[in-house]
N, C-alpha and C positions, 0 to 999 in steps of 0.2 A: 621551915614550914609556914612560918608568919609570909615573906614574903609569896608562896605560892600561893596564899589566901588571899592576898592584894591580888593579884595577877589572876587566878581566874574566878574571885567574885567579882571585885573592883570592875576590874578594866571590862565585864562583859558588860556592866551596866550602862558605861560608857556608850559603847556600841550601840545599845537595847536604845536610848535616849537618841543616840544620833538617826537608827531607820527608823521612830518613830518621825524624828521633824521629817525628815527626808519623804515618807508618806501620806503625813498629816498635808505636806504641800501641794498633795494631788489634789485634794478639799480645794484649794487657795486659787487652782488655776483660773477655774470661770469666774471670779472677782477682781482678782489682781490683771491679768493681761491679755490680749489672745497673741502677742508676740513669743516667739519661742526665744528659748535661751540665746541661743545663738543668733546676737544681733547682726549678724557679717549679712545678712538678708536684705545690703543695703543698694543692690540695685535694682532700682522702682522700675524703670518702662520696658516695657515687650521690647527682646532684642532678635525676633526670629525677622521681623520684616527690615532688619539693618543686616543681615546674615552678608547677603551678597551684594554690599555696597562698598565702596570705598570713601570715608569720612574726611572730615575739614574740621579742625578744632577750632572754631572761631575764637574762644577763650574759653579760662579755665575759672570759676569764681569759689573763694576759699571763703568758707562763714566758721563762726564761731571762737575763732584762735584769738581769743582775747588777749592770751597776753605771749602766747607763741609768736615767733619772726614768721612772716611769709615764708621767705628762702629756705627756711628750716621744714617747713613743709612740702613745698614746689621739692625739695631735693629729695623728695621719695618717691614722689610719682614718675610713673613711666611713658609719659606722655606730657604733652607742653602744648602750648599756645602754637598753630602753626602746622601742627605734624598733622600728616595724613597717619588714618588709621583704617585696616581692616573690619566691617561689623561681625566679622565671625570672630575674630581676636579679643573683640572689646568686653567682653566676659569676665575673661582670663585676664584681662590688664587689669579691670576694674577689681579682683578681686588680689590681685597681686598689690594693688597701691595699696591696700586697706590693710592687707597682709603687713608692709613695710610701716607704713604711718601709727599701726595699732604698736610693732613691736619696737618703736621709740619711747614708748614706756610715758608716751606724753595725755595719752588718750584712754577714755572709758569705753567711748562708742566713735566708727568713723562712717557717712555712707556719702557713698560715691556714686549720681546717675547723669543723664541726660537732664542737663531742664529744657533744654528748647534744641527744636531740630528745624529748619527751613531747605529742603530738599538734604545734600549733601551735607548741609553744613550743622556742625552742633555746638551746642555750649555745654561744657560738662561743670557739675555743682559737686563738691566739697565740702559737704556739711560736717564739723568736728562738732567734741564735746570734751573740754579740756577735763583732765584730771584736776585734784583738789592739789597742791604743790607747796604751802605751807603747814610742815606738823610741828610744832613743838609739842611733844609726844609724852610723857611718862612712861622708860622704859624697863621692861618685867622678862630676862630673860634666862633661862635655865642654861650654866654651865656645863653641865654633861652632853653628851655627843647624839642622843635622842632620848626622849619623854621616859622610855620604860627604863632607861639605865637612869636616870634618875627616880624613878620611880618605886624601881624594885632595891636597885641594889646601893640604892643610896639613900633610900626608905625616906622619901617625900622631902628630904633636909631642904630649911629656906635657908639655909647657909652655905647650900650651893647656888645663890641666884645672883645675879648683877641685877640694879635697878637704878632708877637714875631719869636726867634728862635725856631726850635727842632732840634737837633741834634741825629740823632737817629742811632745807629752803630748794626744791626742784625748779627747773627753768630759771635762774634768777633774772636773768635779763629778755627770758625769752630765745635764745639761741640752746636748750636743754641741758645748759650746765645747773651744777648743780654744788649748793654748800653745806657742809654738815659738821656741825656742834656737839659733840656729845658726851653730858659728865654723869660717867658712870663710877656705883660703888656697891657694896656686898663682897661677895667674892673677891672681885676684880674690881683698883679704883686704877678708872683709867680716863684720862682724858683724851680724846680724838679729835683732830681739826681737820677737814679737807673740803677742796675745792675742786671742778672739774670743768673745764670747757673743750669740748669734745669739735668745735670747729672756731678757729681765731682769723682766717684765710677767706678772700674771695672765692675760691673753687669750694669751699667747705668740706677739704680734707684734711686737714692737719690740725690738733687738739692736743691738751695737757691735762695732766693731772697732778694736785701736789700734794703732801698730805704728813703730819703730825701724828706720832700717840705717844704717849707716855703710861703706861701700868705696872700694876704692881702685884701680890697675888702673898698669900700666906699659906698656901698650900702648892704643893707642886705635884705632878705626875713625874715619879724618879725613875718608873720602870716597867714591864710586864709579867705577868707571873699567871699560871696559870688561865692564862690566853684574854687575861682581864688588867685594863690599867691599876698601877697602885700607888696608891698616894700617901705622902707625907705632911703633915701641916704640924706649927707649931704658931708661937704666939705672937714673934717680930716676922719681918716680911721676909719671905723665904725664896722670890724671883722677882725682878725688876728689868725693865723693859724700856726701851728707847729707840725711835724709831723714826725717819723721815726718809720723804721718795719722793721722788719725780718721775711723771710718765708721760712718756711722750706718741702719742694715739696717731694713725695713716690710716685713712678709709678712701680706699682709691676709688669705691662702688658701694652701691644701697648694701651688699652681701657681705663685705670683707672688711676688716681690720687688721690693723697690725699693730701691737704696743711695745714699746720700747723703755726699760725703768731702771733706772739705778739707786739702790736706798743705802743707808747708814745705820747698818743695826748696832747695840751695844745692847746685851743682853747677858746679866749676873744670877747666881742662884748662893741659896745660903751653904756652907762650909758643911752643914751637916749632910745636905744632899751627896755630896761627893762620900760622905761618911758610908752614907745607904749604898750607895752606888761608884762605882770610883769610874764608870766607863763611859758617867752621864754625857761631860764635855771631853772630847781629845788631850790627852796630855794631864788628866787629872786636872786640869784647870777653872777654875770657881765662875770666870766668866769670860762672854768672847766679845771681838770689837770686829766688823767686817764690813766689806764695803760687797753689795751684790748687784748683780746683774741679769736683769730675767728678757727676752722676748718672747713673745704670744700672738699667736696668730689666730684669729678665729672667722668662719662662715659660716651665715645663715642662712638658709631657704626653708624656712617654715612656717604653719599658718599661724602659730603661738610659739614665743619663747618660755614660755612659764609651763607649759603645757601641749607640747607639739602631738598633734595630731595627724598630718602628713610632713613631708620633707626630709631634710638632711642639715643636722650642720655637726661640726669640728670645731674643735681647740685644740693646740697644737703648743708646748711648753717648752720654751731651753733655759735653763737656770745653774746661774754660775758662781756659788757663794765664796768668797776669799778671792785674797791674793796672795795667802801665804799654802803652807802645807801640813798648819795648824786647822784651820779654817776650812780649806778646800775642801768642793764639794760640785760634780755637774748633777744635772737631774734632767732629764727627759720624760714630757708623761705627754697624753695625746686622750683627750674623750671624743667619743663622735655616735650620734644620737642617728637613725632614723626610723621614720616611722612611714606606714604604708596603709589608705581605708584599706578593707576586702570585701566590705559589706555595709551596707547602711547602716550609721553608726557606730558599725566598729573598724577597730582598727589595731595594727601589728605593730608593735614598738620595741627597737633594739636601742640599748647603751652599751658601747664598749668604752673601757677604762685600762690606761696599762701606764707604765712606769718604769725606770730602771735609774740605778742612782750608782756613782763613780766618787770613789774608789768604795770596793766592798768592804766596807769598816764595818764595825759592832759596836759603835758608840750610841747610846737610844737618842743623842739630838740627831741622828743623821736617820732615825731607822722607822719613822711613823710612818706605815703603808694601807692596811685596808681599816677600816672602821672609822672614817672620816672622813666627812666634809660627803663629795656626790661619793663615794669609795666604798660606803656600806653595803653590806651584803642584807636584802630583808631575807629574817630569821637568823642571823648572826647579833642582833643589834648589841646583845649584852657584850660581844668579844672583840677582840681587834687581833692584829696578825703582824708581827712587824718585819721588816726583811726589807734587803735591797734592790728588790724588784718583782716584780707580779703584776694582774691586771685582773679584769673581774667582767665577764659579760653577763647582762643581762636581760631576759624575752618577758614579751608581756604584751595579752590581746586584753583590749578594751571594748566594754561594749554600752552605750550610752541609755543607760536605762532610764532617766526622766531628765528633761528640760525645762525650766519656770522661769520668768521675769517676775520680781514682787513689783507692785510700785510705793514709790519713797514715801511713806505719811508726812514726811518731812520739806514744803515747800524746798525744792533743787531742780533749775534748769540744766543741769551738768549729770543729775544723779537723780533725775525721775525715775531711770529703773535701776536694778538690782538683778543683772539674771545670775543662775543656780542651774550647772549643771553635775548629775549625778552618772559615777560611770563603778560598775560590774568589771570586775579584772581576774584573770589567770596569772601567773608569775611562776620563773623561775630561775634562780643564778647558779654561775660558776666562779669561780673563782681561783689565784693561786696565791702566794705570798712565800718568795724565795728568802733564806736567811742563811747565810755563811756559819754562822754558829748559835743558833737558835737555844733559849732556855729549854730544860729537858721540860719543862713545865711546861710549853707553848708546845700545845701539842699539832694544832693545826698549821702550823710554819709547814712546807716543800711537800705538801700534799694536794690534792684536790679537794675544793671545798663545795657545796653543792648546798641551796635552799629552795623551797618553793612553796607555794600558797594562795591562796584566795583572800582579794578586799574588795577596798570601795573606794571610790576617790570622790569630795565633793570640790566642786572646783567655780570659784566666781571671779568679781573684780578685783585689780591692785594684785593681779596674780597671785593671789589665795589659792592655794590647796594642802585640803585635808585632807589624810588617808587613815584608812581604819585595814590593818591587815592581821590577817591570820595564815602564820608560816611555821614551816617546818625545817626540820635542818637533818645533816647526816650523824650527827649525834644522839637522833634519836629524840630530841627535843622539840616543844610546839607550844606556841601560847600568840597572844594577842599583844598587835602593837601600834604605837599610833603616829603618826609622821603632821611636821605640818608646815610649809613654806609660805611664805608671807613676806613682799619686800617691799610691804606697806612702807 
């Protein structure tokens, strides 16, 4: 009962506090800005009297990339120094470069126009606004798999938190690689080191990834029981973790990649775990040493990665852990998002999710399927599902109910605005989660699973979003819940 008191006093107040800013900021508009949220409004000059001409790129002039490489920009645009161009096209290209350059994760704001025309001939302008790229950060992050299972059913504990440094260096050179430091402790002390240069090549396709962690953890997840993870802790370290990878990145095109990884895991759990569980590692064994293999494929065509609005894109997974038949393990899984306007401001958004993992064992290291990572079901959040295979689709119309730019009080020529946009949602999931020999306590294993609900989503820079949702499930259950992605 204590918990259902948190859940629907608490968390309504929550909500009650977030539509109040969310309305309060209609106040705000006639002070703060007359630009709408949506800065992509970045191309200035009348294009109806260029409709039926045929264009001359005299040149292209790039501002603001202080400390970005040219090349690393010039390689997203669709258009170069020299080409001829359509003026009925130039729209659509103009809003395509912005599309690519924005989801380089390098930029707050991009606009792309005409500065000067002399009959045929034009020069097109480039104006960026780099992101911030140095955080050494103080990091505060909850261990549980979303806010309300920590929340409720772990009843606020700060002894599920990691906190710590991250030191996080983006662009180091300016080519969009990227380095990261991060000494974390609480829950999890783990240390992580990695680097990434995503183009080392003339053509600027071919990139690397390396990367370190070492943690530890005095609690484990040994099993499922009644369709909820369960956990063990004691006082010495009860899993330890070791870990290094190489990945090797192909980007033939602005849209596609390919990655290529092979790591060195070496991963132990304490004597007692086997106690609880004897099914946890193959072979009753305390711990495993494996060499893995993953390829990944992925395509984008969207107007936002953090937040797609129109478009399509795909991932697409093959993963191959062992050499041995202690170990072994294939896995295939495949997400693919797309989204479609219908109507001014709103819009239709599909995710499909699916999986199937070889051979069908019943060991739990081989068997975590929905309630993790993009895999959650909204209005499941408290359960998980485990099995060797399933997939989970999910529908959802949005509809943009306010738009605002603040501006910064804060002297920033990078960060003079701040837009906010607020979006109205419908939802509904499916889902499956197949299991060869399923606890009689799991009861949603080789069934259909079904939620649905109404939120909110508020959604700004550094790919922020919040969501505030109210879901239901086929269990008969309903409450409030709260989602948040940030890859600050």
């Amino acid at each position: 009962m204590k918990n259902e008191y948190y859940q629907m006093k608490v968390l309504p107040v929550l909500l009650l506090l977030a539509l109040f800013f969310s309305f309060n900021c209609l106040d705000a508009q006639d002070t703060v800005s007359a630009i709408t949220a949506d800065t992509s409004s970045a191309i200035k000059p009348e294009m109806a009297s260029l409709k039926n001409m045929a264009l001359l790129v005299t040149d292209v002039v790039v501002s603001g990339n202080k400390k970005t490489k040219l090349f690393i920009v010039m390689r997203e645009l669709p258009f170069k120094k020299g080409d001829e161009l359509s003026g009925a096209n130039l729209p659509a290209l103009f809003n395509q470069a912005r599309q690519q350059l924005m989801n380089t994760l390098l930029f707050v704001d991009v606009a792309i126009y005409i500065a000067e025309r002399k009959g045929n001939l034009v020069r097109i302008n480039v104006d960026l606004k780099e992101r911030w790229y140095l955080f050494p950060l103080p990091y505060f992050r909850l261990v549980d798999r979303n806010f309300n299972q920590w929340w409720v059913d772990q009843k606020r504990s700060l002894e599920r938190v990691n906190y710590g440094m991250k030191f996080t260096q983006n662009n180091v050179s300016g080519r969009n690689d990227n380095l990261d430091v991060w000494l974390i402790t609480g829950y999890t002390q783990q240390i992580t080191l990695r680097y990434e240069l995503p183009f080392f090549d003339r053509k600027l396709r071919n990139g690397f990834n390396v990367g370190f962690v070492y943690a530890t953890q005095k609690e484990v997840n040994y099993a499922t029981g009644n369709n909820k993870q369960l956990f063990y802790k004691q006082e010495e370290v009860a899993r330890r973790v070791t870990r290094a990878d190489f990945t090797y990145s192909y980007r033939p095109n602005v849209k596609e990649r390919h990655y290529f990884r092979v790591s060195y895991n070496h991963e132990s759990v304490a004597d007692t775990i086997l106690q609880i569980n004897p099914l946890y590692y193959p072979d009753g064994k305390t711990e495993m040493k494996h060499i893995d293999f993953a390829y990944q494929y992925k395509y984008y065509n969207v107007d936002q990665v953090s937040y797609p609005s129109k478009g399509f894109q795909i991932e697409a997974n093959l993963y191959k852990r062992g050499l041995d038949k202690t170990s072994n393990l294939w896995l295939a899984s495949t997400r693919a998002v797309y989204a479609v306007p219908i109507a001014p401001k709103t819009f239709l958004h599909w995710e499909a999710i699916a999986t199937v993992k070889l051979p069908f064992s019943n060991y739990f290291f081989n068997e975590k399927l929905i309630g993790y990572g993009f895999t959650q079901m909204r209005g499941l959040e408290y359960n998980v599902v485990d099995g060797v295979a399933g997939g989970i689709l999910k529908s959802t119309i949005h509809h943009q109910l306010l738009g605002f730019v603040f501006k910064n009080p804060f002297p920033s020529k990078t960060h003079d605005r701040i837009p906010f946009r607020i979006f109205l949602k419908a939802y509904g999931d499916l889902g499956y989660g197949y299991n060869t020999q399923p606890n009689p306590t799991n009861t949603l294993n080789n069934g259909l699973l079904r939620t649905w609900g109404l939120g909110m989503d508020i959604v700004s820079i550094y790919d922020f979003v919040f969501k505030i949702e109210y879901s239901f499930n086929q269990l008969g259950r309903n409450g409030l819940y709260l989602q948040t992605r940030n890859d600050f």
